[in-house]
C-alpha distance (Angstrom), angle and dihedral (degrees) to the residues before:
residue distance angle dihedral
X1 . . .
X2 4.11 . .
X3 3.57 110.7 .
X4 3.74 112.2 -127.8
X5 4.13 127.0 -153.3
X6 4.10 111.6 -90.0
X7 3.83 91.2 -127.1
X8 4.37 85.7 55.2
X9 3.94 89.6 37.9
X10 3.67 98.5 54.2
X11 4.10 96.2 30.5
X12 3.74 86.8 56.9
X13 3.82 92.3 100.4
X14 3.99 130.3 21.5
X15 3.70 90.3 -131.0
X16 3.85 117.8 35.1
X17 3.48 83.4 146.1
X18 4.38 100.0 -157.0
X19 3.63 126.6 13.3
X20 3.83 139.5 -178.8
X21 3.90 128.3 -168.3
X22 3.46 120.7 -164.1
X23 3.78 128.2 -177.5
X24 3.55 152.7 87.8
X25 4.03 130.8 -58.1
X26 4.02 119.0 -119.3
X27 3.30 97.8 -105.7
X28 4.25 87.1 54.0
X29 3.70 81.5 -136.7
X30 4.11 94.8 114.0
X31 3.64 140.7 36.2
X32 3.92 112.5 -130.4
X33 3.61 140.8 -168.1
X34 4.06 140.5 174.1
X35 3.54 135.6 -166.3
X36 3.85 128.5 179.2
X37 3.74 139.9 169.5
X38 3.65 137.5 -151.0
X39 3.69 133.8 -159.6
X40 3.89 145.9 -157.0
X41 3.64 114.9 178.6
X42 4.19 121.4 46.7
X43 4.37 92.7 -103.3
X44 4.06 84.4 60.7
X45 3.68 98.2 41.4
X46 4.17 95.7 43.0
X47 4.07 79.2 83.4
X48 4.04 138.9 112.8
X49 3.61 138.1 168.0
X50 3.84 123.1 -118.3
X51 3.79 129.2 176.6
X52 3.95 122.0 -134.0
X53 4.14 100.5 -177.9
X54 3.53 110.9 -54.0
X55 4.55 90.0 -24.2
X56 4.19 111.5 98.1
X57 3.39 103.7 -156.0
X58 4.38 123.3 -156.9
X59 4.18 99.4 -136.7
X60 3.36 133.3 170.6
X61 4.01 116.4 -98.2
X62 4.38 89.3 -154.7
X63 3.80 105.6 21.0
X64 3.51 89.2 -170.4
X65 4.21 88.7 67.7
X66 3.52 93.5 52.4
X67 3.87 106.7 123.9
X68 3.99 96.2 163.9
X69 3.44 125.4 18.9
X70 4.30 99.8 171.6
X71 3.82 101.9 93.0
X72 3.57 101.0 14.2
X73 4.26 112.3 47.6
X74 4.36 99.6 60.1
X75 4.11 141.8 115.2
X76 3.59 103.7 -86.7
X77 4.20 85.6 177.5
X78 3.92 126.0 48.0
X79 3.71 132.8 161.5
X80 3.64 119.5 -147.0
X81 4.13 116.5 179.6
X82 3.97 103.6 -50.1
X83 3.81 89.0 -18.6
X84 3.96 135.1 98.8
X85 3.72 126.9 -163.6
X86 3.74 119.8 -157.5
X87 3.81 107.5 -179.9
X88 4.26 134.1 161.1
X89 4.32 89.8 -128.5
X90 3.76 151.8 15.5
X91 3.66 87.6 -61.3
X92 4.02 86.3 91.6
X93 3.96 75.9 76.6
X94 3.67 99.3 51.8
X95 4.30 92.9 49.1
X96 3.90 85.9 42.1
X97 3.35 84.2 56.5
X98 4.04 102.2 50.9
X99 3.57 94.8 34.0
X100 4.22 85.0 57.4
X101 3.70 84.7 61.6
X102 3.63 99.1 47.1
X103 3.91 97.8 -106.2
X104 3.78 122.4 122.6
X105 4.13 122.1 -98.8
X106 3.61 82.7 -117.3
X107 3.87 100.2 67.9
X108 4.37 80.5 39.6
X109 3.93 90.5 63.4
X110 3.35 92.3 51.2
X111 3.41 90.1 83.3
X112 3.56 91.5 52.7
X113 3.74 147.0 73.0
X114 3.77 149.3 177.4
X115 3.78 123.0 -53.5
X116 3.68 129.1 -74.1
X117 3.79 99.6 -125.4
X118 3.55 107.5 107.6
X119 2.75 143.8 -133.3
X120 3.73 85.8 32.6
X121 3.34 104.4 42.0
X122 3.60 103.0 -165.1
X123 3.40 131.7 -134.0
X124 3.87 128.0 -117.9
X125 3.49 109.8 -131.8
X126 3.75 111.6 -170.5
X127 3.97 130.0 174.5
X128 4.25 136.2 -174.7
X129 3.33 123.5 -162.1
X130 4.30 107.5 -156.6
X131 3.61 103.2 -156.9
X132 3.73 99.9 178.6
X133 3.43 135.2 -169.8
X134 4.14 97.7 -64.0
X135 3.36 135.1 28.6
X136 3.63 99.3 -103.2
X137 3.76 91.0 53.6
X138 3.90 96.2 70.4
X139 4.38 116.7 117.9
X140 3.49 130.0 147.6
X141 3.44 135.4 -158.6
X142 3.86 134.5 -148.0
X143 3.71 135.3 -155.3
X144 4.00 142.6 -168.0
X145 3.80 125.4 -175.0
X146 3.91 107.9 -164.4
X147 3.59 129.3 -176.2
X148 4.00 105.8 -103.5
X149 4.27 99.3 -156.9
X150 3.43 112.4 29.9
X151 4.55 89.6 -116.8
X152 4.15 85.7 82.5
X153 4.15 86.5 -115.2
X154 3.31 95.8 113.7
X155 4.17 131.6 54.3
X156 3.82 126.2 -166.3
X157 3.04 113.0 -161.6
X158 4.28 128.4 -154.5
X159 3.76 132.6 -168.5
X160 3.25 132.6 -178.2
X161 4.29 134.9 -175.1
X162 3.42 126.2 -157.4
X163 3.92 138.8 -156.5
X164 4.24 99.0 -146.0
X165 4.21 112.1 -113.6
X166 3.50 111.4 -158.3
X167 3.88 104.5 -113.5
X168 3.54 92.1 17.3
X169 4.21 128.6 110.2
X170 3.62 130.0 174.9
X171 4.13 115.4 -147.0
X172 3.80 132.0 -176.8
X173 3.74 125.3 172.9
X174 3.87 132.0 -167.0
X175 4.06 100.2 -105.4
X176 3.80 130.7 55.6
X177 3.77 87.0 -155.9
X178 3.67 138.7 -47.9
X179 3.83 122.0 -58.0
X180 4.00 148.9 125.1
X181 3.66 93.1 -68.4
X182 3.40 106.7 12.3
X183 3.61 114.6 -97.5
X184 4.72 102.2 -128.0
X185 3.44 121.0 -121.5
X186 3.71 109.1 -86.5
X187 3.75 131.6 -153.7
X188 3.84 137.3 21.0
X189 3.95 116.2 -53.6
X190 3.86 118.6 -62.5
X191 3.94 118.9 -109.0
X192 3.67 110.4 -130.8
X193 3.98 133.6 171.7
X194 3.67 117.8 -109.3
X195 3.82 128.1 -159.6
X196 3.70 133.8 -146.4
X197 3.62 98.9 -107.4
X198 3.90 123.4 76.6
X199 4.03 94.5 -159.0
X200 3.87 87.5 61.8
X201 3.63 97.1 41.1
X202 3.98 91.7 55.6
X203 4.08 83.6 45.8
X204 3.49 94.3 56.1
X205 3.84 98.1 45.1
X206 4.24 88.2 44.6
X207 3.72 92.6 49.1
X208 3.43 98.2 46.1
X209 4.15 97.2 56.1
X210 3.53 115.3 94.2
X211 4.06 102.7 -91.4
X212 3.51 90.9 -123.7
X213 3.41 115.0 50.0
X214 3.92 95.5 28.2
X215 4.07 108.4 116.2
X216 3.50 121.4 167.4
X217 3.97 137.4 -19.5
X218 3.62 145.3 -179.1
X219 3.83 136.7 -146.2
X220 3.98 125.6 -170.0
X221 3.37 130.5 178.1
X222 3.73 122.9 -177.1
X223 3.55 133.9 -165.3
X224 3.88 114.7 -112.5
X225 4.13 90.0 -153.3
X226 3.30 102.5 35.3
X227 3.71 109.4 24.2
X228 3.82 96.7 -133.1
X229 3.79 119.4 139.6
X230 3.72 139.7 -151.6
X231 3.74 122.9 -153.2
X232 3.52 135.3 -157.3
X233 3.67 129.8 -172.0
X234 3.77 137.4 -177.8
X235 3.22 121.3 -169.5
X236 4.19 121.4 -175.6
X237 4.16 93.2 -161.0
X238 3.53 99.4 65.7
């Protein structure tokens, strides 16, 4: 599969709705990871990022707008031991959870499925990063759990492990593209090229959303030696 640039990747479509990139900088010196989240009516746009530690928490900007919190107010990023879960829902809970008990985030989203929101039924998408003990020892896995029949009866659900390539990501969002119901993401993860240098990797994600509907996202980069990170967060409600 060709890798294609992240500003291409996630510009491909005006509405991908959530995304997460996972991979490893060009100079394989740093684990990395994005997530970001669009928004079309005022409930999913009242919404900004904010770090506590190493948790990213989904708030809202004007609590006093919020209409629906359920599927749109959650932890899309979690650390657990030497392990970091970037998700697009609760279900950061539910692989907190399982990886607290020593059982993989696999087994964990077994127990779940897509969204409730028809008629789109959104998918989950989920990813860990296991950085290990040495540098050599980092992977990361990614997962996407689709409605199978269009009634929201039936979940498929896709997972996917990866040996890191220096300059290399994978991303996956929620949307194929925009429509009237949203069309799921469709496919296995999309190769893109990743730089060295986190500030440029959150610019090319941010200016490649559709100015509109873009929200919030967050970059992280952590040091495979050393274990220190470096955060970035835009936020549109300021």
């Amino acid at each position: 599969m060709r890798k294609k640039s992240l500003q291409k990747a996630v510009g491909a479509s005006s509405y991908p709705g959530r995304g997460i990139v996972v991979g490893k900088t060009k100079d394989g010196k740093k684990a990395v990871f994005a997530y970001f989240i669009m928004g079309r009516s005022e409930n999913s746009r009242n919404r900004v990022f904010r770090e506590y530690g190493s948790e990213v928490k989904a708030e809202p900007f004007d609590p006093a707008k919020v209409e629906d919190p359920s599927l749109i107010i959650y932890s899309p990023v979690k650390a657990v031991g030497r392990d970091v879960i970037v998700t697009n829902g609760d279900q950061t809970d539910t692989i907190e959870e399982y990886l607290k008990k020593g059982v993989c985030f696999r087994r964990g989203l077994q127990e779940r499925t897509f969204e409730p929101d028809a008629p789109n039924f959104t998918p989950r998408i989920s990813a860990v990063l296991h950085l290990g003990k040495k540098a050599k020892d980092f992977t990361y896995e990614m997962s996407i759990l689709k409605c199978a029949d269009g009634k929201g009866k039936k979940c498929d659900r896709f997972f996917y492990l990866y040996e890191p390539e220096s300059g290399t990501g994978h991303f996956f969002h929620t949307y194929k593209k925009d429509g009237k119901p949203l069309p799921s993401f469709e496919g296995e993860p999309e190769r893109v090229v990743l730089g060295s240098d986190l500030s440029a990797i959150a610019e090319e994600i941010w200016n490649g959303l559709d100015a509109e509907n873009k929200i919030s996202l967050v970059c992280r980069a952590i040091d495979l030696k050393t274990g220190e990170t470096e955060s970035i967060l835009y936020n549109k409600n300021k």
